[in-house]
Every structure is written in C-alpha cells, then in structure tokens.
KETOR-765783 format. One record per residue: x, y, z of N, C-alpha, C in turn. Coordinates in steps of 0.1 Angstrom, whole numbers, plus 5000, padded with zeros to 4 digits. Example, Ala and Ser with C-alpha at 12.3 -4.5 7.8 and 13.67 -1.06 7.14 Angstrom:
BEGIN
513249435078512349555078513249675078
512849785071513749895071512950005079
This chain:
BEGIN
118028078482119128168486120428088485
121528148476122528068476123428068488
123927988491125027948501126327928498
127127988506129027948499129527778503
130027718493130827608501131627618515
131527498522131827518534133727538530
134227618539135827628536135927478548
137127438541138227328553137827358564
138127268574138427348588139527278591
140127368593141727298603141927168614
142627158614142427028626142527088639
143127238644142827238654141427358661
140527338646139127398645138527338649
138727118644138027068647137827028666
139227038668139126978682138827098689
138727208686138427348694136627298694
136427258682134727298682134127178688
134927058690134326888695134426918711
135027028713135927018728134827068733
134227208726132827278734131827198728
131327088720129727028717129526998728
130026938740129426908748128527048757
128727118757127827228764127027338753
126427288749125627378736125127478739
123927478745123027588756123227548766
123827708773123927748784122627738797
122227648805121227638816121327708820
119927778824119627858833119527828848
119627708850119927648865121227668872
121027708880123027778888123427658895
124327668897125427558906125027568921
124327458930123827478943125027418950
126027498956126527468965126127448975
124727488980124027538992123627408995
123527308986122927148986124027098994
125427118995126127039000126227079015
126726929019126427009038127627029046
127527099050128427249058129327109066
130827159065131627059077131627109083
132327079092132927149105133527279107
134027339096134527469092133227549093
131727529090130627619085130527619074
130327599061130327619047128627739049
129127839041128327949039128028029025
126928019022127028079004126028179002
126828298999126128418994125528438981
124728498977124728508963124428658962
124728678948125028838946124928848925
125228928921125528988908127228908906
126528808896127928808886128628868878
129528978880129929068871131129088863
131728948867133028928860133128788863
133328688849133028508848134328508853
134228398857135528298863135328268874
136228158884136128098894137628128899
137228198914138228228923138528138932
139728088937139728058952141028068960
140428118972141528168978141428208991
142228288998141928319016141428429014
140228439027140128629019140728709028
140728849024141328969028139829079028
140029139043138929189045139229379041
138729429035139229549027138129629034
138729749045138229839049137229929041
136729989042135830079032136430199032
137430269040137830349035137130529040
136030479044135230609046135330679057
135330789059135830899068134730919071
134830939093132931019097133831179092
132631229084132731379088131431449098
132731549103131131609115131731779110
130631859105130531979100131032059117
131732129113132332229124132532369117
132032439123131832599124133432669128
133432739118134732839115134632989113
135033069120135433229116135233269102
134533369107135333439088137033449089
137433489097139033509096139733399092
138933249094139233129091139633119078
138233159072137833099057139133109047
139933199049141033259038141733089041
142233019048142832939059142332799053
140932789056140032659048140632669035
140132759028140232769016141532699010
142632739014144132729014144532519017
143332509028143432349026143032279017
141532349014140632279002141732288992
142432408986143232368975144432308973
144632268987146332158988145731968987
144631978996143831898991143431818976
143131908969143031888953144331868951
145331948949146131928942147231778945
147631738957147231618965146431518955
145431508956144531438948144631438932
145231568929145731538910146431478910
147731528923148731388920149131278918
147631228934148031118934146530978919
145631088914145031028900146331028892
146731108894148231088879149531038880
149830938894150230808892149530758893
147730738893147230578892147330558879
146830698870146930708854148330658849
149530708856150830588852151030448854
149730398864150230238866149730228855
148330278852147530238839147930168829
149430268826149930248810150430128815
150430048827151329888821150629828822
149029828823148129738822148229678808
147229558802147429548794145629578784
145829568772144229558769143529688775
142229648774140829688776141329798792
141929728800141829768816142729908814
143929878807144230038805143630138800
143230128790142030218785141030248796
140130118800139130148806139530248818
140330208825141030308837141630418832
142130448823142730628817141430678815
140430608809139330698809138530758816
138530648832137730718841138630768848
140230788850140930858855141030988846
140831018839140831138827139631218834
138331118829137031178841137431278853
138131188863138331238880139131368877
140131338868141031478866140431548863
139231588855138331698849137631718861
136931638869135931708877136931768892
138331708896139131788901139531928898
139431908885139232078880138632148877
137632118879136032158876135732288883
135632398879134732498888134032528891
133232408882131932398889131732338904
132132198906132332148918133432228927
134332238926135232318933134332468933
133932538929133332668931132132638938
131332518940130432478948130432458962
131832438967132332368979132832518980
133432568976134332698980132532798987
131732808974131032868985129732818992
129932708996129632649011130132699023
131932649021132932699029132932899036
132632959022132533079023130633129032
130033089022128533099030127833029041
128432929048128132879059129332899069
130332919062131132959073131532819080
131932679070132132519076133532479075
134032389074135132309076134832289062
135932229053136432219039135532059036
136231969047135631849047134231849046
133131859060131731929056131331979042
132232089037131332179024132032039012
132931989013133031869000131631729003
131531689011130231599013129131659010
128931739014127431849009127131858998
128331908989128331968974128231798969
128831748973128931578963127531518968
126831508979125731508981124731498971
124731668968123731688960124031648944
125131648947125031628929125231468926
125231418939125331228933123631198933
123131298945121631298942121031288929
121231408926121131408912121031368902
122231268902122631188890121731058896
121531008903120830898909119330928908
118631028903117631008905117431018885
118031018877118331008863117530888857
117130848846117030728838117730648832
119430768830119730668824120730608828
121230468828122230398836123730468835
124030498823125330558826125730698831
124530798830124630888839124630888854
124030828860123730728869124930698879
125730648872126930628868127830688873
127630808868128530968866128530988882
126830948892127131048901127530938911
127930828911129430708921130730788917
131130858902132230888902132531028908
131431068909131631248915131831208932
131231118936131031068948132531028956
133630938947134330898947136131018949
135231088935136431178934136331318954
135131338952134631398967135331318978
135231198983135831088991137431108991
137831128981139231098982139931278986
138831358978139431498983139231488998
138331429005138131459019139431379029
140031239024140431209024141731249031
142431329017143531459020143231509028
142531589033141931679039142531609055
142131539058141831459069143431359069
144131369057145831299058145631189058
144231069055144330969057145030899043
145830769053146930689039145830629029
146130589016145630459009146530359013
145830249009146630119009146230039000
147229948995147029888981147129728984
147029648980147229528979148429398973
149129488974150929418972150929348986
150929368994151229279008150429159012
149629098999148529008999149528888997
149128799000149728608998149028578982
149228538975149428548959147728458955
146928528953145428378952144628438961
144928548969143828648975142428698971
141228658982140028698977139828788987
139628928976139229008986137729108986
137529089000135829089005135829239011
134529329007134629449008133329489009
132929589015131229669015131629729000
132429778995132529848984133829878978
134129828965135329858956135529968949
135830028946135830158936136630118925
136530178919137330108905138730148901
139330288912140430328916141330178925
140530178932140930018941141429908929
140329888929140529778915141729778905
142029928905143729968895144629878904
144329928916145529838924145829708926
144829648921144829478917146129418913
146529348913147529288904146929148903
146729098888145928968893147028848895
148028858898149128788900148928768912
148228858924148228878937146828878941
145628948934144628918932143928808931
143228688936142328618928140928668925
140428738933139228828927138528858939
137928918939137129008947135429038950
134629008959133229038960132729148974
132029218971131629348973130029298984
129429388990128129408991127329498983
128329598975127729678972127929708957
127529728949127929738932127029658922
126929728909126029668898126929628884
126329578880127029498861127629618854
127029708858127429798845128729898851
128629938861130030018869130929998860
131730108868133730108859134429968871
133629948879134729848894134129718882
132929658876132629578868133529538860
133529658848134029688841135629688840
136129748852137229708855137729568857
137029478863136929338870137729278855
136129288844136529238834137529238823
138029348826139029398818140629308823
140329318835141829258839141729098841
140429018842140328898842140028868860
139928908866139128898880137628868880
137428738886136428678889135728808904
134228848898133928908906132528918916
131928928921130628928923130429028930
129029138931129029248933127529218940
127429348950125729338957125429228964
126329168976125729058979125529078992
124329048993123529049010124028979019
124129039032124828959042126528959044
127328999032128828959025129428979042
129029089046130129189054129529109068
130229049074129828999090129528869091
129228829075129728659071130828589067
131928739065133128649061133928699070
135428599080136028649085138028659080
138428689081139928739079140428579075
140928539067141628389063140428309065
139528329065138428269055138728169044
138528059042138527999027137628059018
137628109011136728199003136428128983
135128058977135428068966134328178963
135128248948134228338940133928298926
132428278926132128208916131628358905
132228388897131728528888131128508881
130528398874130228338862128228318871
128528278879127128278885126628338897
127228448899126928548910126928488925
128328378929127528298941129128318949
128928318959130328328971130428248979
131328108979131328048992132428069005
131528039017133028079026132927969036
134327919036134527759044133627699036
134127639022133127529016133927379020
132627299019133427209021133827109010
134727019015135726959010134926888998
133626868995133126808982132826948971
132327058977132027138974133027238963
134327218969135627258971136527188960
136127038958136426958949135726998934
134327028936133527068923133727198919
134227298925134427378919136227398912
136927288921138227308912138227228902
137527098900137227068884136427188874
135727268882135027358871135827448865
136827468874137727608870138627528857
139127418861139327318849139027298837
138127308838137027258828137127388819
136627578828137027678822138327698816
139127668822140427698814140627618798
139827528804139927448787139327498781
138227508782137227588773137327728768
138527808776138927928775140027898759
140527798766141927778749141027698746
140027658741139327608729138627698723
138227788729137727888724138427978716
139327988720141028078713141228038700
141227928698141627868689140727888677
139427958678138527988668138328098664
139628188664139128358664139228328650
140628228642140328258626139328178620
138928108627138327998619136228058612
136428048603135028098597133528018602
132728138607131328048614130728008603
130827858603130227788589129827678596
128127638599127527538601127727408594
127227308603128127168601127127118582
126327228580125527178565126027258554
126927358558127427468548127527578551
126127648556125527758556126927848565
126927958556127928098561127428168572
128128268583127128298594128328428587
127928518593128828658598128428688612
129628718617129428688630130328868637
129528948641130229118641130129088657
130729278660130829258676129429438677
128829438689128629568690129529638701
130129748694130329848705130329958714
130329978726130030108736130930238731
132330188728133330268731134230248723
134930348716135730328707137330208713
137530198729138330138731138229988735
136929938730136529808728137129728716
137629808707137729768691138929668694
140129688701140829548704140229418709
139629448714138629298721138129218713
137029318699136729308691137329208679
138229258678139629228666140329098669
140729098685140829018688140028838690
138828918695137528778694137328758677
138328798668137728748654136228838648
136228948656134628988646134929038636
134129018622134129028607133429188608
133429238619133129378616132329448628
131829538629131029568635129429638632
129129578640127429558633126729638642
127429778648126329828659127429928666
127830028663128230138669127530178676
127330268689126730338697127230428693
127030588688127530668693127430788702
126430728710126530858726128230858730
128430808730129930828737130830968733
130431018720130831148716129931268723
128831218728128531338739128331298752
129231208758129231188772130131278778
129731308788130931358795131631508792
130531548790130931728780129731808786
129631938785128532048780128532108772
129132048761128632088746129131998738
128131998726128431938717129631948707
129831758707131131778702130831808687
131931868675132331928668132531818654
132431838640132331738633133431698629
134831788636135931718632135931638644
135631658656136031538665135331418664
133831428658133031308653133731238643
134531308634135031248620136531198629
137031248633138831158639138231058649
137431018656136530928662136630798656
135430848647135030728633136230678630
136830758623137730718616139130648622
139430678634140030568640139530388640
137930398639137930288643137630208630
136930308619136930248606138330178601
139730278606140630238601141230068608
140630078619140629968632140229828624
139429848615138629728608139129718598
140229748589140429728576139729608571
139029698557138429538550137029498555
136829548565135729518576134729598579
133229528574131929738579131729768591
131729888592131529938603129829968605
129129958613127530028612127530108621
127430248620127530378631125930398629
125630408645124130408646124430588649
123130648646123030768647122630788659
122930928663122130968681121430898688
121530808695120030728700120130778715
119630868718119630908733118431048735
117931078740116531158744117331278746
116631418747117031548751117131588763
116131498768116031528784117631458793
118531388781119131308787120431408787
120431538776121731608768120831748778
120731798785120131898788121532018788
122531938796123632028792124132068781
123831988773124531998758123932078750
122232108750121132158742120232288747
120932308763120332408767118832388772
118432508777116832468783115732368773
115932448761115232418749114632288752
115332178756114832038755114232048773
112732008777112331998793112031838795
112531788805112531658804111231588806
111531468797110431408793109331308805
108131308808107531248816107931088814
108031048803108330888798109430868785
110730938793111730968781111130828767
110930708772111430588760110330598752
109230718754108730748745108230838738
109530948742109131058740110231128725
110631228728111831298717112731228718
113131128714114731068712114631048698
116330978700116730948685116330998671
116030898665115730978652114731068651
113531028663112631188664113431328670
114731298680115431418683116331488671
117031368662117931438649117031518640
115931448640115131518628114631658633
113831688647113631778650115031868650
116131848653117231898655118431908640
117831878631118231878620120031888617
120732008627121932028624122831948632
121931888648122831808646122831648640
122031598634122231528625123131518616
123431658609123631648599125431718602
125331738613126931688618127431538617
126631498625127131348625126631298610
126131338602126331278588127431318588
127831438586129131528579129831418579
130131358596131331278601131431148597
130731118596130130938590130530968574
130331058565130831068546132231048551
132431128558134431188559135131038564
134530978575135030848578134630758570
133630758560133430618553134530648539
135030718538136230778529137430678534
137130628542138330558547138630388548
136730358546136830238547135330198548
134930068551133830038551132730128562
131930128554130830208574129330188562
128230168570127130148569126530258579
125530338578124930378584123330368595
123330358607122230278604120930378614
120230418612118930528623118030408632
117730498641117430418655115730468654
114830418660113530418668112830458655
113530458642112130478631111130378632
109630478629108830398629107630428611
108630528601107930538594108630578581
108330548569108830558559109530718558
108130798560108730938556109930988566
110230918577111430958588112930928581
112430818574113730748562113730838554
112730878546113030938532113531068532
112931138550113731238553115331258557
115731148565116731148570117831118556
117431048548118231068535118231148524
117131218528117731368520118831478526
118731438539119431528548120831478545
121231328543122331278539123031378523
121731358518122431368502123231548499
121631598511122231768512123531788517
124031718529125431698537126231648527
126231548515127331488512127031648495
126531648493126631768480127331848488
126931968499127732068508129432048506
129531898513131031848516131231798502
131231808489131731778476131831938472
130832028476131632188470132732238477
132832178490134032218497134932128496
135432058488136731988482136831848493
135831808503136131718513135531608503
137131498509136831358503135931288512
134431228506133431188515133831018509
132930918514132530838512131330828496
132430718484132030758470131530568469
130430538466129030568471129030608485
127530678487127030718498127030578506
127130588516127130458524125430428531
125630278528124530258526123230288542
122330318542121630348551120330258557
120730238572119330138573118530158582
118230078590116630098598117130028608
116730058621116629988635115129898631
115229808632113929738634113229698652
113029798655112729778675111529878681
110729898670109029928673108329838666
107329808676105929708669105729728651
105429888651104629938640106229958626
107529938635108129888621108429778618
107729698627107829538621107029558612
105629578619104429578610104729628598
105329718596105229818583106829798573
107029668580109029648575108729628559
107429568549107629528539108029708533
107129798539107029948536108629998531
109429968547110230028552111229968537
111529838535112629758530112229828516
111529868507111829958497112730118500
112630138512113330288511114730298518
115030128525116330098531116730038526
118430028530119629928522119329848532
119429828544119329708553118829738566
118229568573117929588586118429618596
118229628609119129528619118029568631
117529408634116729398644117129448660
116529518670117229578680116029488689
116229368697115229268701115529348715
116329398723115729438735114829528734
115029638730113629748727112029718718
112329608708111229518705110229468717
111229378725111129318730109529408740
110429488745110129618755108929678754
109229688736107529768734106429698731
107029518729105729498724104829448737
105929438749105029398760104929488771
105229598767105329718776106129708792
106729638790107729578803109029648803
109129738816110429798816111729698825
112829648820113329558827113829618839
114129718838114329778854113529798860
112429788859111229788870111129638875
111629618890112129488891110829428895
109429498900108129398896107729368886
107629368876107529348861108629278855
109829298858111329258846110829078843
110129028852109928898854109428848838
108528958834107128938824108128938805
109729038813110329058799110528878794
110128868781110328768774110628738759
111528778758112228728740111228588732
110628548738110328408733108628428735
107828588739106528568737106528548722
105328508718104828498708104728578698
104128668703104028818694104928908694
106128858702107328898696108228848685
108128718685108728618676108328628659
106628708665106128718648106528828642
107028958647107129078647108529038640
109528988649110928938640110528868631
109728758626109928638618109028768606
108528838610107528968599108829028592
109629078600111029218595111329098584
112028948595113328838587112528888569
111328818569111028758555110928908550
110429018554110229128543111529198538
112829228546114229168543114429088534
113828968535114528878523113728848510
112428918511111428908499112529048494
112629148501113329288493114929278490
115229148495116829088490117929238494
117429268510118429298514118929218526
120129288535120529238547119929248557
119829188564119029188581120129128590
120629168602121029158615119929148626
120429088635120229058651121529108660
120929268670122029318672121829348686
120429268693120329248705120829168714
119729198723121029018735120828878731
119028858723119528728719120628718707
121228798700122228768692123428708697
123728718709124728708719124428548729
123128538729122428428736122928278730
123628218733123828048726122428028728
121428018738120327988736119128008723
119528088719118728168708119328158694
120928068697121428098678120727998672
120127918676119227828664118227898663
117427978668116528018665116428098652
117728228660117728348648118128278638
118928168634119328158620118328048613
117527968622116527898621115228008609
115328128611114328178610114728308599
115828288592116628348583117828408583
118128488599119128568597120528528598
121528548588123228508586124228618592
123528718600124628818609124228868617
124928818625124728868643125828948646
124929058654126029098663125729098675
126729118685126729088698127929158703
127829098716129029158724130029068725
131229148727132829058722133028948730
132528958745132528828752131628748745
130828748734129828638734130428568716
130928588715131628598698132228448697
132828418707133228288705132928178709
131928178719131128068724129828108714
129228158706128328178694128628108683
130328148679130728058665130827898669
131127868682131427728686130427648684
129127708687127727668685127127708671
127427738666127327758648127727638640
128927588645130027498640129527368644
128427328653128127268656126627218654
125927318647124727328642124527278628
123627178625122727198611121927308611
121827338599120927438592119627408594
119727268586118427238583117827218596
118427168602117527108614117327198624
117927378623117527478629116327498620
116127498612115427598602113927508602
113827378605112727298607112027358623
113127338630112527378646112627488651
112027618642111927698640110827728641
110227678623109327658614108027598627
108527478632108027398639107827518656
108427618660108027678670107427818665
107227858655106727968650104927898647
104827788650103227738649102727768658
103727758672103127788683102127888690
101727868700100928018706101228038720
101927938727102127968743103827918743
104028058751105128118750106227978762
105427898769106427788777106927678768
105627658756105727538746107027638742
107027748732108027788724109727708735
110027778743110527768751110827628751
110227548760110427348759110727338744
110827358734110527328719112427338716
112527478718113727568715115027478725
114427468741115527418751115627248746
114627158747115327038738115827028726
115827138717116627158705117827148707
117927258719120127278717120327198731
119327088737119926978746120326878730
119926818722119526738714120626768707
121226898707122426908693123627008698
C-alpha cells in the first residue's frame, strides 16, 4: 500500500504534539480525592455522571428546584369559561417569556446558540400545540379542575409515555413536555423566575435538577459550573453544559443535604466527581490539574491545521460524525477533513409527518456546502417503525425487540418511497459537492444490489425532470455492524464502493449485550476476541477489494484504541468533534510500524484481559 511523504510540521505542531506525549492513553482509573483526609472543614466527595469536561471551583449556590405543590380543586361549570381564560393567559405568558430566552440565545456564541433556539423552537411548538393544550382544556372541561391540576395530568401522561420508549432521544422529548407543563403551571400560580446574575463571579451551582432553560441563564463569566442530582449525558441541560464550556456533573447521589450555602465546592466534569470542603492538599491537586487542562486545551488548538501524519509517514484522515446539522461548526472548527457519518433521523424528529424531499435536499445541502472540498457520508434512515409511528401511521405496530426487528435498511426497502426520497435528496445535494452515501444494518448482498437500483431509478426520474443531480452517482457503501456482514464482507466489497465499520452495534450483536441493561453493560467489550476478528475480517476484505474502510464508532474516538485500528489497517476515523484533536495528537505521536506489529501480535490472542494488558502497555510505552 503506498503511503504519501510525511508533509513538514511547523514548529508550533511540534511543541503542540511534545506538549500532549506525555499522556497518550487516557486511564481508566479516576482521581481519588476520597484518599485524602477530610480537615477540619469536612472534605466530602460525591460522584455522579460526567457530562461536561473541565474542572470547576468555587462557592456554591444552592438553586431551588423551582417546583410548585399542585392540589387539584374542584370548580363549577360556571367556572370553566373563567379557568379556561387563565389557562390561555398563562400560555401566552409563557410564549413570551420562551421568546426572550430565544433572544438571549442569539448572543450566545457557537454550538450553545443553536443548541438552545432548537429546544426553545421545540417548547414554542408544543405551547402551541393542540394537541397538549386541547388535552388540558378537556380535563379542565370534563372533570370540572383547576387549570394547574388539568396541565400536571395531561404532562403526566404523556412524559409517561415518552419514558417508557427505547429510544434515548425520544425519551428525551418527554423532560421537555414536562418542562414546558412546569413553567405553564408556573404562570398560572404568578410564580417569579430567577436567574443567576446576582452570583459572585466562579459560582458553583448545586441543584436537585437543571433544566436546560436554566442553564440559558448561565453566564459563564459568573458561572463556574454546575452539579445536579438529577440528569443523564445525553439531555439538552448536558448538552447545553457543553456547548457553553461549563464543567458539569449530573445524577449524583446524596448532592442535596450534603452541600451547604458557601460551601467550597470543586466540580470535577471530566470524571464525574464533586468535592465539598476539600482539603487544602486536595484543593492544591486539583488547581494544578485545571492547569495542566488549560495547557493542553491550547496545545490542542494549535493542531486543527496541522495533518494527522504518524511519526513513520503514514497519512491518517481524520472526519467528525454528526447528530445535527448544527454541529458542522464544531466540526470545521476541530479541523475534520470531512465527515464520515451523518445521522439523518434528525429530518424526522420532532414532526408527524414526513419531511418532504425538498426539505431533505436544503438540509444536505447546507451542510455539503459547510464542507467545501470535503465528503460528506449521509447514512440513510437508520431508525425502526415502531420508533416513527407518528410519521407512518398504524401500518408500522411496535416491535417486541425493535434492534432486531424492521429498521433501517430493512424499513427503506420495505418502504421503498421513502427511500427513494432521501435518495432524491442526497443526487440533488451531492450536485453541490462531495457526499458518499452510506446504508445501515445490511446484512446481505441482494439488500445492496437492491438499494442501488432504487438509486439508479431515482437519479434517471431526476435527469427527465431537468434536476441537476450528483454526475457520477455518489458512491455507495455498507455499514459493517452485523456478525454475518463481517462474515460475508469479502461478498459485500464487490457490490460496494466502501466500508465503514459501526463497532458499537458490532460490538452489541456479536455478544448480545444491551449497554443499557445496566446488569449486563458490564459484559459490553470492544476488545472480546471475536469481535476483533469480525473487524480485522471486514479491514482485509476492504483492502484485498482496494476499497475504503472507516471506523465510525466509539473506538474511533477512543485514544485507547488508535493504535489498534490503524495497527490493523484502517487510515479514517471518524468520531466525535470533541475527540478529533486529542486522536490527531496521538497519531503524531505514533509509529506505524510499531502499531501494526502489536496488533499483529494481539490478534494471536484468545483471552480478551491478555488483548487488553497487550494494547494498555502499548500506549503506556509510546
């Protein structure tokens, strides 16, 4: 396989990349504050969900929850005209006051504005919803209650709902229906908000629960960050955290009744840990760490242009994957050479019907244009029917074991048109610039040979109608993330243009371990055996068929794992944009050869602890 000459590296490439060799792989061992012993203050350490890196410290501020008792009370008919009249002063109250949070928004900067117009966009839609509002109204009317009462009821059931779901982001949906309910009751009831401007500047603030409307109110000037008892990684309050740079920790046991008002408070985000009154050695080690991060934050900076090119030659491509079309700054920013993994559910989130193939095509095409020069890979539908019930009507009844039932490329194909929408949209956007195409959960040649005929019929249709498509067809590939298309990859790589390994759902099926089943998540393991052969099976039938292969799961993102994957053939990863630059840092810092030997050398193996000791003295060693 040929290799490009290594380009120069700059001088301040070099000191960026000497500055991180010292921390190669990331340990899995966390920082024990709990080892040091408590002074006289009490030193106390919680631990919880790290959901936003960085190191806080500061006094804390104890942040009420905010929640109203409601007690259902019985009203007249003569009333109800009366209720009703509150319920709707109420709402409208509540549009107004979402549509100045939506104006602080616009001075946010980055990711955090976006991320917050979008779930304030959300709250505005289900404030106007007639569905919810026609829910509560007849409560109000059929039980004859108080406004407050019929809004907890109606949000009740439908956060129910969403909570008892599979999938995380719908899930999701029913904290924000929850939220938007809360604040209508709120009005109702006249109670003030309060924000966090009156804080002393380095504020940690401690809470049963943040919302991610709260979190708008941050200023991290005034903010030093925030830990919760209540909240998970994936939320918009997460999500939010990260976007504005707030060290955060979420879910932590005990939080509320362990911390008191001017509290010394550190927040560790990076490792899910809270200390309160630490003491003075404790206190000392974590302000050299924060140290330590800031350097490593501008040494990291300093390599968005610099090319991932191993210390032996070898070229890396290094892409980002992403959720949401408003990631693509983050993206651009962290230096990714493209993107190696579109999702695109996000075009049917948050609707009851399906969107339309000009809105699929001005989508794409924003973000294609986002990359000039740069491929885009738009994964097709990957989400179940049971998941779109709104969108598809009865037709689809939900699945006893959705992850292995009608999704993805078994849903497009049974569903033919809408596939062949999102082709429409994917020719029309690749007209614009680079895009690769790539199908999810195949597990067989004829699913490929069908799904590209369905292409070829879409792009002929759109050439009698005068629409400029994408001239070649863009090329088309394969998820590699069932057993039987490992097994069958030498099959597959004659009828594909390229791979791209999906190692969490590999991972998943080959050991039947659901990571959310939290008795079992234990057993999930990237590094069994007969996972490692299933990838090292796809890598070589990929490279005997001299096309491209990716890694577009979490170990692509893993510093733990980059000697591996490249150890074992593959030159492009993608990952997530937080992980983009601590990956190239350890690329630049890597031999080839000497990945590619202790590879060789852990693919002999058969017990999954040896792999593991084999792989962890590797990236201690280099």
């Amino acid at each position: 396989m040929k290799t490009k000459k290594p380009a120069a590296k700059t001088k301040s490439a070099k000191g960026a990349a000497r500055a991180l060799k010292t921390g190669p792989a990331k340990s899995k061992a966390r920082p024990d504050p709990a080892g040091q012993q408590p002074d006289s203050r009490g030193q106390h350490v919680f631990e919880g969900l790290g959901v936003s890196p960085g190191i806080a410290i500061g006094i804390s501020h104890m942040r009420d929850s905010g929640d109203i008792q409601v007690v259902e009370r019985q009203i007249g008919k003569d009333e109800i005209s009366a209720e009703l009249d509150r319920l709707r002063e109420a709402v409208t109250k509540s549009l107004r006051q979402v549509a100045k949070l939506k104006a602080k928004a616009a001075s946010f900067h980055g990711t955090a504005a976006e991320e917050l117009g979008y779930l304030l966009d959300a709250h505005m839609h289900m404030l106007k919803s007639r569905s919810l509002l026609g829910g509560i109204t007849q409560r109000i009317e059929g039980r004859c209650c108080n406004a407050e009462a019929a809004v907890m009821a109606e949000i009740g059931v439908i956060s129910k709902n969403f909570a008892e779901m599979d999938d995380a982001y719908l899930r999701m949906r029913g904290q924000e229906v929850r939220e938007v309910g809360l604040r209508i009751v709120r009005n109702l009831a006249n109670a003030s908000f309060s924000g966090f401007d009156h804080l002393e500047p380095g504020s940690i603030v401690i809470a049963e629960e943040i919302t991610p409307a709260d979190t708008a109110l941050m200023d991290p000037r005034i903010v030093g960050g925030f830990a919760c008892a209540i909240g998970g990684a994936e939320g918009h309050t997460a999500i939010m955290a990260r976007s504005l740079g707030l060290p955060a920790v979420l879910g932590v046991g005990g939080l509320i009744g362990g911390v008191d008002s001017a509290d010394k408070v550190i927040v560790d985000g990076s490792n899910g840990i809270v200390v309160v009154n630490p003491s003075a050695a404790c206190l000392a080690d974590y302000e050299r760490r924060r140290k330590a991060m800031e350097r490593e934050t501008k040494a990291l900076s300093r390599l968005r242009n610099v090319a991932p090119i191993t210390r032996d030659g070898i070229r890396v491509t290094l892409q980002a994957n992403l959720e949401l079309p408003r990631e693509i700054g983050q993206a651009v920013a962290a230096g990714a050479e493209g993107i190696g993994l579109l999702r695109t559910e996000f075009l049917f989130m948050n609707r009851d019907d399906l969107p339309s193939e000009d809105e699929q095509t001005a989508a794409l095409i924003e973000i294609v244009e986002a990359m000039p020069g740069r491929p885009v890979t738009v994964r097709t539908l990957d989400i179940g029917g049971e998941k779109l019930a709104t969108s598809f009507g009865p037709h689809f009844a939900e699945a006893p074991n959705p992850a292995l039932g009608l999704r993805a490329i078994r849903l497009s194909l049974k569903e033919p048109k809408l596939l062949e929408t999102q082709f429409a949209a994917m020719l029309r956007a690749g007209a614009k610039g680079q895009l690769r195409i790539l199908l999810p959960m195949i597990s067989t040649v004829a699913e490929v040979k069908e799904a590209r005929a369905i292409l070829a019929s879409v792009a002929t249709r759109l050439k009698r109608r005068g629409v400029k498509i994408a001239n070649p067809l863009p090329p088309l590939g394969v998820m590699i993330e069932i057993p039987g298309a490992a097994l069958a990859a030498d099959a597959l790589a004659n009828v594909a243009d390229f791979f791209a390994i999906g190692s969490n759902d590999l991972t998943m099926y080959t050991l039947a371990i659901d990571r959310g089943e939290e008795s079992v998540a234990h057993l999930y393991n990237p590094l069994h055996p007969g996972v490692l052969r299933l990838i090292q099976f796809a890598i070589q039938a990929a490279l005997r068929a001299r096309i491209p292969i990716s890694i577009c799961g979490e170990i692509a993102g893993d510093l733990r794992f980059t000697a591996l994957n490249l150890g074992l053939g593959v030159r492009e990863l993608s990952m997530s944009t937080n992980a983009l630059p601590r990956v190239k840092s350890r690329i630049l810092n890597l031999d080839m050869q000497a990945a590619t030997q202790r590879a060789h050398m852990i693919m002999d193996q058969f017990d999954a602890g040896r792999i593991s000791a084999l792989l962890d003295d590797f990236n201690e060693a280099s």
